[in-house]
N, C-alpha and C positions, 0 to 999 in steps of 0.2 A: 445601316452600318454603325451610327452614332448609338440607334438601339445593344447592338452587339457587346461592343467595347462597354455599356454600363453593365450590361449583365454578366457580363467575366467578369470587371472590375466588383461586383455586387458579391459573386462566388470567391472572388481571391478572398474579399475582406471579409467573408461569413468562415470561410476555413480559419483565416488565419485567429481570429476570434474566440472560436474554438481552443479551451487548454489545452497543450501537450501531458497527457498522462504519462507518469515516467513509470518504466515499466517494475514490476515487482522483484525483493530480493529473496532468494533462499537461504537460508540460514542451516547450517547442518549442527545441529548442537553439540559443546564442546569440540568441534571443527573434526579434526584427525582421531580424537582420542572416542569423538562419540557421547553416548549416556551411559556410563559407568561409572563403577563407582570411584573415589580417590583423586576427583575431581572437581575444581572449583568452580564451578556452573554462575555462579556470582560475579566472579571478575571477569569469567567468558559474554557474559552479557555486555558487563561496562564498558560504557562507551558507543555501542551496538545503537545504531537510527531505528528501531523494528516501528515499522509505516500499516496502514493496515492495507491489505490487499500481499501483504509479505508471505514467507512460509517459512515454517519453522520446520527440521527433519530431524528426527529422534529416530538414531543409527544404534544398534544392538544387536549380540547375540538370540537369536527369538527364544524363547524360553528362560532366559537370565534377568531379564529387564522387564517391566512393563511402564507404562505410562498413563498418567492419571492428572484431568482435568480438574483443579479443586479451587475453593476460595481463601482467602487473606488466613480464617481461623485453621482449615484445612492444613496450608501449606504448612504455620508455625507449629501447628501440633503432630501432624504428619498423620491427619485422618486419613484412612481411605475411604473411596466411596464403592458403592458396590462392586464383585468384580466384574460384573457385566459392562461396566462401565470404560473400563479397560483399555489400551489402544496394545497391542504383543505383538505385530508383524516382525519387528526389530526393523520394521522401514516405515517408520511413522509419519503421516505431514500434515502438517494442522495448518489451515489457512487463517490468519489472524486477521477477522471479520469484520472487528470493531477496536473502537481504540479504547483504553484504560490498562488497568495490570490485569494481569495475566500469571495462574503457579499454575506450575507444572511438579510431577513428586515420582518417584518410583512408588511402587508397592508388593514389591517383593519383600519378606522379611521386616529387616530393619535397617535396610539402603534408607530409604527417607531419613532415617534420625541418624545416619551416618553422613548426611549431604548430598544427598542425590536429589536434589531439588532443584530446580530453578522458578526463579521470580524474573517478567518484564515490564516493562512499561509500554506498550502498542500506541504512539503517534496516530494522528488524523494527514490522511496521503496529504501532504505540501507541494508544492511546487516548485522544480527547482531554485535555486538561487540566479543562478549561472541565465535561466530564461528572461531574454528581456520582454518590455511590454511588447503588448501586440500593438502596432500602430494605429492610426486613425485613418480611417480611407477617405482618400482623396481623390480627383477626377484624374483620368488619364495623364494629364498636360500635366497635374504637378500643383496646378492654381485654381482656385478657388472660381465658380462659374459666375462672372459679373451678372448682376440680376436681369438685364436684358437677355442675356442668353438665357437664363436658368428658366423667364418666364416664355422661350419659343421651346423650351424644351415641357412640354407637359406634364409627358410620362415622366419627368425624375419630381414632378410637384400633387401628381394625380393617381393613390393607389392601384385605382379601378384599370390602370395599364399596364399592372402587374401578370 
């Protein structure tokens, strides 16, 4: 019976141990208005937690828009990269893998050099705030096992009981 009660108590505290991963947010870029053009993709970011394990959704016309993965020079210059490269559904979602920045560009025409670009910054996943610690496991009763007990109890001093 005393066996029992350790080994639930052993599972409570190996669960409880365990992080709560908080679950991932979607992001619809520029929210209502989408990825178009005559929009400030800049201040739509600001402020924005993007964690990595997040998604980002790049909403469009198909054929009006496309969407293009690029780096820091890319994004200021508004290179494109090849067009195979591409993402056109106009229901894009890129899972944000790793953390660091991240540009995103049109490549239609000349939307890029009109602002059709975004820049983020992708966080490493945290934990919430709001989560307190995990506690420290204790014996059932609450108290600490005086060493007489602890030494009739074997199995809690002897692996091989495992």
């Amino acid at each position: 019976m005393a066996f029992n009660r350790v080994c639930i108590l052993f599972l409570v505290a190996a669960a409880m141990s365990f992080p709560i991963m908080s679950s991932a947010t979607e992001f619809i870029v520029g929210d209502d208005s989408g990825w178009t053009l005559g929009f400030d993709y800049q201040a739509w970011a600001e402020g924005k937690n993007f964690q990595v394990g997040d998604k980002i959704v790049f909403k469009y016309l198909e054929g009006a828009h496309t969407v293009f993965k690029v780096n820091g020079t890319g994004f200021q210059n508004c290179i494109k990269p090849p067009a195979n490269e591409a993402l056109t559904s106009g229901n894009d979602t890129i899972v944000l893998a790793t953390a660091g920045r991240k540009w995103y560009i049109c490549g239609v025409g000349s939307h890029c050099d009109m602002g059709q670009k975004l820049a983020i910054t992708v966080q490493v996943l945290a934990l919430s705030p709001n989560m307190p610690p995990s506690p420290s496991p204790t014996p059932l009763s609450g108290k600490p096992y005086p060493p007489k007990v602890a030494d009739k109890r074997p199995f809690l001093m002897n692996p091989h009981w495992w």
